[in-house]
DRENGU-845193 format. One line per 5 residues: number of its first residue (from 0); their letters; for each residue x, y, z of C-alpha. Coordinates in steps of 0.02 Angstrom, whole numbers, plus 32768, in hexadecimal, padded with zeros to 4 digits. Example, Ala and Ser with C-alpha at 12.3 -4.5 7.8 and 13.67 -1.06 7.14 Angstrom:
DRENGU-845193
0 = AS = 8267,7F1F,8186; 82AC,7FCB,8165
//
This chain:
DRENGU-845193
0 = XXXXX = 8000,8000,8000; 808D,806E,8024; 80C1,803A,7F93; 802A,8080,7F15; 802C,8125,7F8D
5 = XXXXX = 80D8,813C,7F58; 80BE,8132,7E9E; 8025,8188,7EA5; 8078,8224,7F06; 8101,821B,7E7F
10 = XXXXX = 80A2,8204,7DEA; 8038,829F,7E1E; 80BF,8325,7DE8; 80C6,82DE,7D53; 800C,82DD,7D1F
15 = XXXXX = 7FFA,8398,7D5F; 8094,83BB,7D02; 8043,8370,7C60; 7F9F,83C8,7C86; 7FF4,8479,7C9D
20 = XXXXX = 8052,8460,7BCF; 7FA8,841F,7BA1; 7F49,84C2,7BDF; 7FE4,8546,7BB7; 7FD7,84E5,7AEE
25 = XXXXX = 7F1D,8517,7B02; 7F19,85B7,7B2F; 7FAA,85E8,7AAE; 7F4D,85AD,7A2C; 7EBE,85F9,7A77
30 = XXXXX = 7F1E,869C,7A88; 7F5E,8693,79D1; 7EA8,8664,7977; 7E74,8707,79F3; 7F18,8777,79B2
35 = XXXXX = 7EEC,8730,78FE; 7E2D,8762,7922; 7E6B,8814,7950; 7F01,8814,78C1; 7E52,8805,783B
40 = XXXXX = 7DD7,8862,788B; 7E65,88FF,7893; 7E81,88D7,77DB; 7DD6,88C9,77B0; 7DB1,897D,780B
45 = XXXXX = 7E55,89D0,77DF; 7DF9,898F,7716; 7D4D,89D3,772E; 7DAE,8A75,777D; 7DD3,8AB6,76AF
50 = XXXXX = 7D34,8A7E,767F; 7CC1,8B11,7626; 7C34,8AE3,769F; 7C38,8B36,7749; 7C41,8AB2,77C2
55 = XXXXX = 7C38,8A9A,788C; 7C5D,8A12,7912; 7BC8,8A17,7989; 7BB3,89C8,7A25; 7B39,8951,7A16
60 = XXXXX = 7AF0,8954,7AE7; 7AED,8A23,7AF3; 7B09,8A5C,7A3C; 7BA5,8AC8,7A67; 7C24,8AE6,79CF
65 = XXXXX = 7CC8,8A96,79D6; 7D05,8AB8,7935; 7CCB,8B28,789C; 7D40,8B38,7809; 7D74,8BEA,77AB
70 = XXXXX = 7CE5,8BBA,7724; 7C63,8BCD,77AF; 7CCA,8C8A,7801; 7CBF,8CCA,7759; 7C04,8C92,7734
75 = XXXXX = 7BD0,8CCB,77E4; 7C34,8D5E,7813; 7C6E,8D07,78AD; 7D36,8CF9,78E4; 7D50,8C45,78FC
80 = XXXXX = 7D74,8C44,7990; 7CDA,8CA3,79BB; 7C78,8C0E,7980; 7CC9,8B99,7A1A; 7C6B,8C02,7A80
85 = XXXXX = 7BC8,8BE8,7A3E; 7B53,8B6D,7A2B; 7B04,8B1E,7983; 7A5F,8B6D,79B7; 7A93,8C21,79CD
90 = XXXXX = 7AB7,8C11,7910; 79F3,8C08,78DC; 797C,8C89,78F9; 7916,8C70,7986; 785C,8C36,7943
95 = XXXXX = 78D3,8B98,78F5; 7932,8B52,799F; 78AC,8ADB,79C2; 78C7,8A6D,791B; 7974,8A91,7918
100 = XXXXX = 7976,8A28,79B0; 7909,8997,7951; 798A,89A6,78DF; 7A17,897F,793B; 79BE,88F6,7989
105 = XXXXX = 7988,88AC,78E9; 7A41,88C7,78A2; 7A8B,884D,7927; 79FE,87DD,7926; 7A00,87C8,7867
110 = XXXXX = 7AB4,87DC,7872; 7AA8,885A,77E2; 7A1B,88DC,7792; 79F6,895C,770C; 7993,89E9,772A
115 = XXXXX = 7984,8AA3,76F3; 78F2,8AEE,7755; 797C,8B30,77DF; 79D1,8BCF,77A6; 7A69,8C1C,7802
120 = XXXXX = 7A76,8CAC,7850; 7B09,8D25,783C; 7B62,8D8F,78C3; 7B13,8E2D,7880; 7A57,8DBF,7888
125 = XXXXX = 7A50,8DA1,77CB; 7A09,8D05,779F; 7A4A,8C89,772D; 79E4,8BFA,76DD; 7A49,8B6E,76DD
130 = XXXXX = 7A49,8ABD,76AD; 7AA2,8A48,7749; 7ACD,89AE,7741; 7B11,8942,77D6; 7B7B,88BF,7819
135 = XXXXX = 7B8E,8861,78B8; 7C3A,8853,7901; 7CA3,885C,79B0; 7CF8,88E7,79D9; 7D99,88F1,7A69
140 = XXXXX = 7D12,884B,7ABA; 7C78,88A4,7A9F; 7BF2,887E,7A42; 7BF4,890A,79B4; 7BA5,8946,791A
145 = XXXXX = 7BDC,898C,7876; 7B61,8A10,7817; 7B94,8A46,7761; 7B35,8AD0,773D; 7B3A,8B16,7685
150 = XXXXX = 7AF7,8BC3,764D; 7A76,8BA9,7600; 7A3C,8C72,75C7; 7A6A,8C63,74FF; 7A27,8BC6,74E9
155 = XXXXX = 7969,8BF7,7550; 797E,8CA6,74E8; 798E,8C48,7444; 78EE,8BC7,7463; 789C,8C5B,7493
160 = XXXXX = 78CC,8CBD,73E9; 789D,8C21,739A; 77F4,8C1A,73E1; 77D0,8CC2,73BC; 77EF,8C91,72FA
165 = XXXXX = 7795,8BEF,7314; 76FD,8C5F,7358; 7715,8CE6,72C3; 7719,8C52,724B; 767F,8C09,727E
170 = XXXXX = 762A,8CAA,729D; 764C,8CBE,71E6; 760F,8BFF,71B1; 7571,8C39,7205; 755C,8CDA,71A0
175 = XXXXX = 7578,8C7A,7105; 7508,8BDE,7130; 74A3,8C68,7157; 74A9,8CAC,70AA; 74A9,8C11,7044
180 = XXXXX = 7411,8BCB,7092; 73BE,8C65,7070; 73FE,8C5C,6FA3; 739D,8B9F,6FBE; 72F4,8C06,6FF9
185 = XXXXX = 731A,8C89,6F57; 7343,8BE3,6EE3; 72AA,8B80,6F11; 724B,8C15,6F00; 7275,8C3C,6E51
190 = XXXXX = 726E,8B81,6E0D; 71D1,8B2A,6DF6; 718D,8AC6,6E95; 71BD,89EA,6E79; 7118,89C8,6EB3
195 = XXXXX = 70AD,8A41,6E24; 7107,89C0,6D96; 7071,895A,6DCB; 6FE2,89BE,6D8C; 7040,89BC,6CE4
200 = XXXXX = 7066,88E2,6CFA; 701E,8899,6D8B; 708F,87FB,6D80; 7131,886D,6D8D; 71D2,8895,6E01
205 = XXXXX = 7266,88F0,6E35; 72F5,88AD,6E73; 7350,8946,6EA3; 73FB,8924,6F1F; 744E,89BB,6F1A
210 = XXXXX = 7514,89A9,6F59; 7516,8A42,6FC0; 747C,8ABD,7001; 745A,8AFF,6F61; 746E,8AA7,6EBA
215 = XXXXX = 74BE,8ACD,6E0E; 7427,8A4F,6DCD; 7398,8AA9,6D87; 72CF,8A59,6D64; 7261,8ABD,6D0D
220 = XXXXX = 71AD,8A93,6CC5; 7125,8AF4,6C82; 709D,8AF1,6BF6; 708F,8B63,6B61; 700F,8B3E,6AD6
225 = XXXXX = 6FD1,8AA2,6AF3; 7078,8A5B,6B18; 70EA,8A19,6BB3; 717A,8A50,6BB1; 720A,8A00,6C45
230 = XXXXX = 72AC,8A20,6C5B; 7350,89D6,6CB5; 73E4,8A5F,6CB7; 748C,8A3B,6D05; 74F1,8AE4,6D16
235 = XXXXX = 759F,8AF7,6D1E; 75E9,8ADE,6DD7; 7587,8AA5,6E69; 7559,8B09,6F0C; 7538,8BBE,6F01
240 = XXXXX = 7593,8BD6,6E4B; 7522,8B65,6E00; 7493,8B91,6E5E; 74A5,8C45,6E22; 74B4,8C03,6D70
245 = XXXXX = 7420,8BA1,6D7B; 73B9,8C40,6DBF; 73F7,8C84,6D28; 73BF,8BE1,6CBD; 730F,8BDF,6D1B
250 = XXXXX = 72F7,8CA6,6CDE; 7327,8C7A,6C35; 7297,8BF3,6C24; 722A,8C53,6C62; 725A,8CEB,6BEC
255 = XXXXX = 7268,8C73,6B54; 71CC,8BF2,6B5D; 714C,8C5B,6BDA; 716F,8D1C,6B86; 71A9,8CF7,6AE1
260 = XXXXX = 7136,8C67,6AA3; 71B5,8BE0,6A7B; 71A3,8B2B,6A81; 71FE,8ACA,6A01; 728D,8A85,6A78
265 = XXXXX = 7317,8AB4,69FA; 72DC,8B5F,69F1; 72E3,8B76,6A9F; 7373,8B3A,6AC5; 73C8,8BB0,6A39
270 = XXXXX = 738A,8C31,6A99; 73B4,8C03,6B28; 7463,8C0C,6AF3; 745C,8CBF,6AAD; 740E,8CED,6B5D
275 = XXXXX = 7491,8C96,6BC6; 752F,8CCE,6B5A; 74E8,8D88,6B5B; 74D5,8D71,6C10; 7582,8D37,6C31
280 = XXXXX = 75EE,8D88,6BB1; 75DC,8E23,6C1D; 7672,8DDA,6C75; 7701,8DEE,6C14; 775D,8D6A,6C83
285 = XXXXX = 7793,8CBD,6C36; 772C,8C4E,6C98; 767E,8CB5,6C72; 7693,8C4F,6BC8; 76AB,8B92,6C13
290 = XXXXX = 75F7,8BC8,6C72; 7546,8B7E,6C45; 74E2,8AFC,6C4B; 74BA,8A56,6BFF; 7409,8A25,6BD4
295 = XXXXX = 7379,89A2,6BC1; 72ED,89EC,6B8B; 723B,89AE,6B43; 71A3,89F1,6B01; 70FF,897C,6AF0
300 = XXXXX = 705F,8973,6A96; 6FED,88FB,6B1D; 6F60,890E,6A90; 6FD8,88CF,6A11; 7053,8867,6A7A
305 = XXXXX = 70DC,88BB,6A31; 7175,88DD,6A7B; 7211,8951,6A35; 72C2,8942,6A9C; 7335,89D2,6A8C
310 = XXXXX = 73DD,89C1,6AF2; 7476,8A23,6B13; 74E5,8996,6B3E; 7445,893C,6B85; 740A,889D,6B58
315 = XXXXX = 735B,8863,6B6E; 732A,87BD,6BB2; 727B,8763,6B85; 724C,86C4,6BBF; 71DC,8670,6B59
320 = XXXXX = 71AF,85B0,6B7A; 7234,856C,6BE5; 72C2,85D0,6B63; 7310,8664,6B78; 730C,86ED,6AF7
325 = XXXXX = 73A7,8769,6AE3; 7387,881C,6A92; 7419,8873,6A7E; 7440,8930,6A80; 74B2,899F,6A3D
330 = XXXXX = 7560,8988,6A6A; 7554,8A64,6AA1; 753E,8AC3,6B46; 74C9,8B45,6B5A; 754A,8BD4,6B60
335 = XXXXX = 75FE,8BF8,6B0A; 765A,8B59,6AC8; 76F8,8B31,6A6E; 76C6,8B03,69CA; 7634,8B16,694D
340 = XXXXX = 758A,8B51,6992; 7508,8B23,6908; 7459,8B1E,6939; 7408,8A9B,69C0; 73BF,8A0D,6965
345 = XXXXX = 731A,89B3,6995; 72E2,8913,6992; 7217,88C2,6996; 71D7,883B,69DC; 712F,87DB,69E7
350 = XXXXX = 7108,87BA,6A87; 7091,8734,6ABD; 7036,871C,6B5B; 709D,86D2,6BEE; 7137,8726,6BA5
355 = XXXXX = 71AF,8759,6C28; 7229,87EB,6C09; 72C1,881B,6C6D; 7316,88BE,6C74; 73AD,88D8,6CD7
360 = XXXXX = 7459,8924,6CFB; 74F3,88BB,6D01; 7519,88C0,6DBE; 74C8,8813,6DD4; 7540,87C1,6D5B
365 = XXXXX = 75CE,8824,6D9E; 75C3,87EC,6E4D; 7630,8775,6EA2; 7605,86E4,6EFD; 75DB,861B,6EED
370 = XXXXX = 764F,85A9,6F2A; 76CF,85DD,6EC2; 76CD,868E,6ED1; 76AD,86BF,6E3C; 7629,873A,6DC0
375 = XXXXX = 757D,86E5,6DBB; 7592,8729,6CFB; 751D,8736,6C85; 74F1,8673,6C69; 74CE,8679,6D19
380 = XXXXX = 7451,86F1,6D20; 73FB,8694,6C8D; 7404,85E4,6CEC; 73AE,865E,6D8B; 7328,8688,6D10
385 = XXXXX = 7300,85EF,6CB2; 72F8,8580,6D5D; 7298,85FE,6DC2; 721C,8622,6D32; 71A6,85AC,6D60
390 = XXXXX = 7180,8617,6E05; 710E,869F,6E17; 7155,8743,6DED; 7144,8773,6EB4; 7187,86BB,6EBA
395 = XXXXX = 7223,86D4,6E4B; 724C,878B,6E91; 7267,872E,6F4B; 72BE,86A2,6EF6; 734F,870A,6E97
400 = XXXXX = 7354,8789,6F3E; 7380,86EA,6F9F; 73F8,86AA,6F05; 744A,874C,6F05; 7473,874C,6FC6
405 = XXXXX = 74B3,8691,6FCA; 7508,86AC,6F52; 7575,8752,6F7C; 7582,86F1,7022; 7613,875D,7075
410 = XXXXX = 7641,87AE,6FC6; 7627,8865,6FDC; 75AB,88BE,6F61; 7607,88F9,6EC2; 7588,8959,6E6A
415 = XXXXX = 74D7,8992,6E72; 745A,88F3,6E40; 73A7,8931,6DD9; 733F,88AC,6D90; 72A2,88C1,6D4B
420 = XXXX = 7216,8836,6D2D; 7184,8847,6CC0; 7102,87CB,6C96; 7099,87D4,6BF8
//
């Protein structure tokens, strides 16, 4: 027994001897991962201490400043040593200490934010909207917080310039939406009203899409001695140039058929080209001459069931029987034109009962759309036609509508759409 005391006594030394290396290792290491710890976070302030953003060290428990750098002197007015003997909260004007204090607190429990509804105030009480930013860190073993703060004065003065314009530019869409949808009320006032083309054919529509508020697409009907006389006008441009042509086009029908007597479709439309190229030559500018309009027009005898077709670059269509018809016009606008401008030419036919007749402009065939993406083109507008021509004319007016928008889809509009049904 004396024995085991005796080695226990002397092996006891020699454990405590090992236990003191063991705990002087540990807290060296300890003491170097702490100098280390120290070595970056000096670094990492003596880095943010150049940056173009003020910054400041804040004491996380009581908000005093232990650190500002020359960024944040020059931005505030302050000296920097000044700022040591202030707290984070003597920066903001009174009415914001409250939150500022959320702020904090949601800084270290977030261990970061971003806000900008804090200004700074400067040592002569100007205040600064800023954007701060923060980070969570320890500073000399407390905990601590870092607040960028970035002035934030040109960029708030420039979103506010640009809101002005934003205002002035809608302010200005207004006045002109304004204006245009009062040119529709003037338009629609001058042209004939869709629904009145049913006294003169009660199995009749319009299919009128225009691609803006007002159209360059122009209807006109009327009778004159006997005879009906309907018309499908596409002026140059869309929108509010070609709705101000087509005022012009709906003044020169009326002039021509309603005050002057005529009713041959040829005829008219030679006049109506005299009246639009004396009305537009009084521009001496290059583009007046590219203006006009292309036509469709027809005059018929019910009595007789006679039908003459007169077009300005407009076809007619007739559908007759399950087949389609084509009358074509003359390959001139109404208005000036490179090359030769003979007379319009006319063409008759005998119409029988059930006859269906189609006047139109070519923003149907011009659309895009399908599948494919591509122009419904003329044979498509034929195949609408024939396979819908079965249907009432309320019937097939629903039925092309509903073609139309499937088939644009997402397309937008190109051009103004008119077509014009008529039923024998």
């Amino acid at each position: 027994m004396e024995l085991s005391l005796a080695l226990t006594y002397g092996a006891l030394p020699v454990l405590l001897l090992g236990a003191s290396v063991g705990i002087s290792y540990a807290y060296d290491r300890l003491r170097g991962l702490y100098n280390s710890s120290e070595r970056d976070r000096t670094s990492y302030l003596d880095v943010l201490e150049s940056s173009n953003d003020a910054f400041f060290v804040i004491d996380f428990v009581d908000g005093r400043i232990h650190q500002a750098n020359a960024r944040a002197a020059a931005l505030l007015g302050y000296s920097r040593g000044e700022f040591k003997g202030l707290t984070i909260f003597q920066l903001h004007p009174r009415e914001y200490i409250g939150i500022s204090a959320e702020r904090i607190a949601d800084a270290w429990e977030r261990k970061g934010l971003v806000y900008e509804d804090i200004p700074l105030l400067t040592s002569i009480g100007e205040v600064i909207p800023v954007e701060s930013s923060t980070r969570v860190i320890s500073y000399q073993g407390r905990p601590a917080i870092i607040l960028f703060a970035r002035d934030i004065r040109e960029r708030l003065a420039l979103q506010r310039e640009v809101e002005r314009q934003q205002s002035l530019v809608m302010e200005q869409n207004r006045e002109l939406l304004s204006s245009i949808r009062y040119a529709k009320r003037i338009q629609q006032a001058v042209l004939p009203e869709a629904e009145r083309l049913q006294e003169l054919f009660p199995e009749s529509f319009i299919l009128h899409r225009p691609r803006d508020i007002v159209s360059g697409d122009l209807y006109w009907f009327a009778q004159r001695d006997k005879r009906l006389l309907v018309a499908a006008a596409d002026c140059t441009g869309h929108g509010v140039p070609g709705a101000l042509l087509s005022l012009i086009g709906a003044s020169l029908f009326e002039e021509t058929v309603l005050q002057k007597g005529l009713v041959r479709p040829a005829a008219v439309l030679n006049e109506l080209r005299n009246g639009m190229v004396q009305a537009l030559n009084r521009q001496a500018d290059e583009a007046a001459t590219r203006d006009g309009m292309n036509v469709c027009l027809v005059s018929i005898d019910p009595d007789a069931l006679l039908l003459e077709h007169a077009g300005a670059h407009g076809p007619l269509y007739v559908v007759r029987s399950g087949e389609l018809i084509e009358v074509k016009g003359d390959r001139m606008p109404i208005g000036m034109h490179e090359g030769a401008q003979g007379p319009f030419t006319g063409a008759r036919l005998q119409l029988q009962r059930g006859d269906r007749i189609y006047l139109f402009s070519d923003g149907l065939q011009d659309q895009f759309g399908g599948a494919l993406g591509r122009k419904l083109k003329s044979s498509g507008l034929r195949q609408w036609l024939l396979e819908t021509a079965t249907l009432t004319m309320d019937e097939q007016h629903q039925a092309i509508s509903d073609r139309f928008r499937l088939w644009k889809g997402t397309h937008e509009q190109v051009d103004d759409v008119l077509l014009i049904g008529l039923q024998v």
